[in-house]
C-alpha positions in Angstrom: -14.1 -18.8 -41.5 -10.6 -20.5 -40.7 -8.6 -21.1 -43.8 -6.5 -24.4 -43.8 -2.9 -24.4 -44.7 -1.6 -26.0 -47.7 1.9 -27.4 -48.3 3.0 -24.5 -51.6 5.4 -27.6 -52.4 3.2 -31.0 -53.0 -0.2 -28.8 -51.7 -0.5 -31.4 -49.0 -2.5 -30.4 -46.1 -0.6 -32.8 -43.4 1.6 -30.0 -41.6 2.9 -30.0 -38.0 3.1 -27.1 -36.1 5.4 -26.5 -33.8 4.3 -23.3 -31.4 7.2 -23.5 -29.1 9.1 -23.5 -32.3 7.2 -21.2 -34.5 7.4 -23.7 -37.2 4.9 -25.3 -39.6 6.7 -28.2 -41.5 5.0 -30.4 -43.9 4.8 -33.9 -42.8 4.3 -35.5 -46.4 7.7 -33.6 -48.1 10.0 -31.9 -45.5 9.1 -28.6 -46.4 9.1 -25.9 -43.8 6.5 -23.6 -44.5 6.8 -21.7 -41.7 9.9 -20.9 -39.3 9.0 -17.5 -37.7 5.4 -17.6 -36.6 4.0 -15.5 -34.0 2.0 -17.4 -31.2 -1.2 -15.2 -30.4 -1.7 -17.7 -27.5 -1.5 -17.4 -23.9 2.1 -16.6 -22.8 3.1 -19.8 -21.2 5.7 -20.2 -18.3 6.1 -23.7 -18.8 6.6 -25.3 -22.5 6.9 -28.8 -21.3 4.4 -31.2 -23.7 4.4 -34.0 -22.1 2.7 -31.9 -18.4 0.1 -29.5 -19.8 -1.7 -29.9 -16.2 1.3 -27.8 -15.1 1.0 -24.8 -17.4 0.8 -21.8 -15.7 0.3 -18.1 -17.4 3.1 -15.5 -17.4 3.9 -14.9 -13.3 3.0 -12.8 -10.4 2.0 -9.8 -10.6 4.2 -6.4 -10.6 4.6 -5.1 -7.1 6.3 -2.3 -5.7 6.7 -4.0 -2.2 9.0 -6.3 -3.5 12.6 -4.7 -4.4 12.4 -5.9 -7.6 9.1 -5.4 -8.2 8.8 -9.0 -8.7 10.1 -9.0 -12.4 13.4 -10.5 -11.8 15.0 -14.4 -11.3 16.9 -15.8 -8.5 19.5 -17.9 -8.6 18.7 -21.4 -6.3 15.2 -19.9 -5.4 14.1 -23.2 -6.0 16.0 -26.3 -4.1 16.3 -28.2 -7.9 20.3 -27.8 -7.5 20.4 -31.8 -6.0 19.1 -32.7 -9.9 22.4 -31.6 -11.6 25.8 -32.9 -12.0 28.6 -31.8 -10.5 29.3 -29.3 -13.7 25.6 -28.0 -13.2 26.3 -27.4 -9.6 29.4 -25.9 -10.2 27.6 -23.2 -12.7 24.7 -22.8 -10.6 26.7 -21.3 -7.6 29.2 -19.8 -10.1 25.6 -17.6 -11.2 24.4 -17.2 -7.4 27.7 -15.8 -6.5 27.4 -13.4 -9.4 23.9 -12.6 -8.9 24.6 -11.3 -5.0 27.8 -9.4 -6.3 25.8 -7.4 -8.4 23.2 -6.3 -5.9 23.5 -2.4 -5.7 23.0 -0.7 -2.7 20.1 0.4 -4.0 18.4 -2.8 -4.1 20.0 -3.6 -0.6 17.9 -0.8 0.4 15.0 -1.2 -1.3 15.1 -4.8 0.4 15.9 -3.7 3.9 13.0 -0.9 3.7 9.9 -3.1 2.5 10.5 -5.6 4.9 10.2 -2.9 7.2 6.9 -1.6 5.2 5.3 -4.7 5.8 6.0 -4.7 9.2 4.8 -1.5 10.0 2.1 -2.0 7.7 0.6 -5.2 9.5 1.3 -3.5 12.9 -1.2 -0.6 12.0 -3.7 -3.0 9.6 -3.4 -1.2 6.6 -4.9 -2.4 3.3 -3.0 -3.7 0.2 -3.4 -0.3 -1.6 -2.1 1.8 1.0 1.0 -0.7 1.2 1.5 -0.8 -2.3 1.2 3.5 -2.7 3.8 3.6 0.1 6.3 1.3 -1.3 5.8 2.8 -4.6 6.7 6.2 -3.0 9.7 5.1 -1.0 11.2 3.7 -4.0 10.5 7.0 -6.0 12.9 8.4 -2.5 15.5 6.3 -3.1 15.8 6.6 -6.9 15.8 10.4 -6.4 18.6 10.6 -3.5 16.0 11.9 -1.0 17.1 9.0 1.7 20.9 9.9 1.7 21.3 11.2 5.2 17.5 9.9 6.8 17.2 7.0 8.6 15.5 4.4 6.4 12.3 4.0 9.4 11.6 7.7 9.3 11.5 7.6 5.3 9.2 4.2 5.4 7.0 6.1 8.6 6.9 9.1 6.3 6.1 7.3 2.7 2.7 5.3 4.9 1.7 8.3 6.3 1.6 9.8 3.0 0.1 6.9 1.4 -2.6 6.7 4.1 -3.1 10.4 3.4 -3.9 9.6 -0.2 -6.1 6.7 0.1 -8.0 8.2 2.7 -7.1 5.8 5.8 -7.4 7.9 8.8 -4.2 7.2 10.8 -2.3 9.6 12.6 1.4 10.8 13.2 1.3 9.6 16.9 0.2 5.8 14.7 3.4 5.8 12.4 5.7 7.1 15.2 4.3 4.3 17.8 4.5 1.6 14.9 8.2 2.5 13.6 9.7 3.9 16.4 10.4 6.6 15.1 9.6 10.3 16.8 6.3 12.1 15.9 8.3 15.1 15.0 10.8 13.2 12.7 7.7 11.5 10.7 5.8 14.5 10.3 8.9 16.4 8.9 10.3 13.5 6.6 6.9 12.9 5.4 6.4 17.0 4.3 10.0 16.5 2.4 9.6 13.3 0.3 5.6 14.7 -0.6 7.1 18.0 -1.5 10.5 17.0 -3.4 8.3 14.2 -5.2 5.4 16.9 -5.5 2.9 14.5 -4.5 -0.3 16.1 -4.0 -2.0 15.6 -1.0 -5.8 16.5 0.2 -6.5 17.8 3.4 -7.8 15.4 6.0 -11.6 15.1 6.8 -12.1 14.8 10.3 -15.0 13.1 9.8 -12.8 9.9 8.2 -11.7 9.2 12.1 -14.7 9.5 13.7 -15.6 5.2 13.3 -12.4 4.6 14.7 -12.7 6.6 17.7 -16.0 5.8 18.5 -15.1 1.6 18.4 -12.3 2.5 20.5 -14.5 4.3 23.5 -17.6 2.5 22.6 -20.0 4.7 22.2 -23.2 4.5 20.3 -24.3 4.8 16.3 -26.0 7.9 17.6 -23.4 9.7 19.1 -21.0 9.3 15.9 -23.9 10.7 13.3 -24.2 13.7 16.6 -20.4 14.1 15.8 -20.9 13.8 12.1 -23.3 17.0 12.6 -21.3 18.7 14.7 -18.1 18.3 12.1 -20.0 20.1 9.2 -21.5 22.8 11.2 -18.1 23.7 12.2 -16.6 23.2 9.0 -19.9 25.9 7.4 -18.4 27.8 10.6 -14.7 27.4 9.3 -13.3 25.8 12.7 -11.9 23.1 10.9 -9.3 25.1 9.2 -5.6 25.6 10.1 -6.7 22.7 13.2 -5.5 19.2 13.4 -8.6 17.0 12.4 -8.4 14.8 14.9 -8.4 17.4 17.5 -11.2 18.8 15.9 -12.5 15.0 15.5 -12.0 14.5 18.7 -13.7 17.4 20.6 -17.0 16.9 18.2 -17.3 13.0 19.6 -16.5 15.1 23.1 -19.2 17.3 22.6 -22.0 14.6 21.3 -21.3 12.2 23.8 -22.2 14.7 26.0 -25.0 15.2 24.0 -26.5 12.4 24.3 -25.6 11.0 28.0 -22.3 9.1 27.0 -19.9 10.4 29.2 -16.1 9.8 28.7 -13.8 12.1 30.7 -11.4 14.4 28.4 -8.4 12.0 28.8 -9.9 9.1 27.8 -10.9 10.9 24.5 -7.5 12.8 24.2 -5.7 9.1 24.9 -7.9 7.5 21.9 -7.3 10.1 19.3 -3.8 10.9 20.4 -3.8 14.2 21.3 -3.2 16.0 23.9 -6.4 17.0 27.2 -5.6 20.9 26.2 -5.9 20.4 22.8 -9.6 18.6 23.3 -10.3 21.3 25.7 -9.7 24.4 23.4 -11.9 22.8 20.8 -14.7 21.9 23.1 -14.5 25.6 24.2 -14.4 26.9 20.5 -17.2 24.5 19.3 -19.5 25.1 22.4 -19.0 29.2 21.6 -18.9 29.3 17.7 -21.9 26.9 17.5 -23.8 27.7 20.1 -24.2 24.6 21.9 -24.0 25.1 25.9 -28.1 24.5 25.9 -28.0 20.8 24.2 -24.7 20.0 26.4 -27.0 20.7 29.6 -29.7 19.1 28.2 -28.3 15.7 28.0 -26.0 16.3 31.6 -29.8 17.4 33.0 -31.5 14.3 31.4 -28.7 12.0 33.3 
């Protein structure tokens, strides 16, 4: 039960309190009883009485995709300068002037780079998570020295693919490289130097993660993709999948069951969609139709055409 507060002076019970203030003063003899109390409340942004309809709690969210991870204030954010006098105008670009001055280079970076993240990021779809991982690893780059001589693309290319890597989002190399514009070869190797110099562990890809995408892209039935879900784990019991790209590997197993099954799509179509290369597609075919034995079910569905 809520015990009221009592005046120690006259024992009157009238007191004001002032949250903003801390203060509980006693309305019947001046006393205050209180100057340094702690507000359990919600923490307020706005402390105006008079507008409690405006009252909003604390502010956005920390995020590493803004360079300041959305903690800090800027100056004239907010078009309110036309309110003040001519000395309030005078401080307020006295601050803004200050505020830009002290930008590091770090933070020039930092803002140069995520707009670049989101760029790429919308280009290639990726969800919030991803984006957020990726920005959150590009900053860990800068504060460690690991952009000095890399261009900021190949390091943002490098910090998504990663970040894909760890959420699970199939997208491949040739992806990153066509969204940034930034070579294949330059992604791949930036991306293996910020993972290992931030030792950021990263799992090994499932091919069976790209399989949806490929199969939307060449339109092939529900069927054919759970044919190529089998075909995946026999060769991974078979140990195929090891040391190969997954989605070559990917790839070749949609190849295979699309045979399977009467859905025919010639070898560059399939190597166009999954960005590899027809030679690649071919030498897993080949290793797939020998290891697993699967010539038989392949003439099958060619015979049943």
């Amino acid at each position: 039960m809520r015990q009221t507060m009592k005046c120690p002076e006259c024992g009157g019970s009238n007191l004001r309190v002032q949250k903003e203030k801390g203060e509980a003063v006693c309305r019947d003899c001046g006393l205050v009883i209180e100057d340094k109390m702690i507000d359990f409340g919600q923490e307020w942004r706005e402390f105006d009485e008079s507008d409690e309809s405006s009252k909003r709690r604390t502010g956005a969210p920390m995020t590493y995709t803004k360079y300041d991870q959305g903690l800090a204030t800027d100056v004239g954010a907010k078009g309110d300068i036309y309110h003040l006098g001519a000395k309030g105008k005078s401080k307020f670009f006295r601050l803004r002037k200050w505020q830009h001055r002290i930008s590091t280079a770090i933070e020039r970076n930092l803002k140069l780079a995520l707009a670049e993240l989101k760029r790429v990021s919308s280009y290639l779809k990726l969800p919030e998570a991803v984006k957020e991982e990726a920005a959150r690893i590009y900053t860990m780059a800068v504060q460690k020295g690991l952009v000095r001589g890399r261009s900021m693309e190949s390091v943002v290319a490098g910090a998504l693919y990663a970040s894909c890597r760890r959420h699970e989002v199939p997208r491949t190399l040739d992806e990153l490289s066509e969204a940034s514009g930034i070579d294949k070869k330059e992604v791949g190797r930036t991306y293996r130097f910020i993972t290992r110099e931030l030792g950021i562990r990263i799992l090994p890809s499932n091919p069976v993660d790209y399989l949806p995408r490929f199969v939307s892209a060449l339109k092939l039935s529900a069927e054919t993709q759970s044919k190529a879900v089998e075909i995946l784990q026999k060769a991974r019991d078979a140990e195929l999948t090891s040391g190969r790209g997954p989605t070559g590997i990917a790839a070749a197993s949609l190849y295979v069951a699309a045979l399977m099954n009467n859905e025919k799509r010639t070898q560059r179509e399939v190597a166009d969609v999954a960005g590899v290369t027809e030679v690649t597609i071919r030498n897993r075919y080949k290793e797939l139709l020998k290891e697993l034995d699967l010539k038989d079910k392949i003439k099958k569905g060619i015979d049943a055409d």
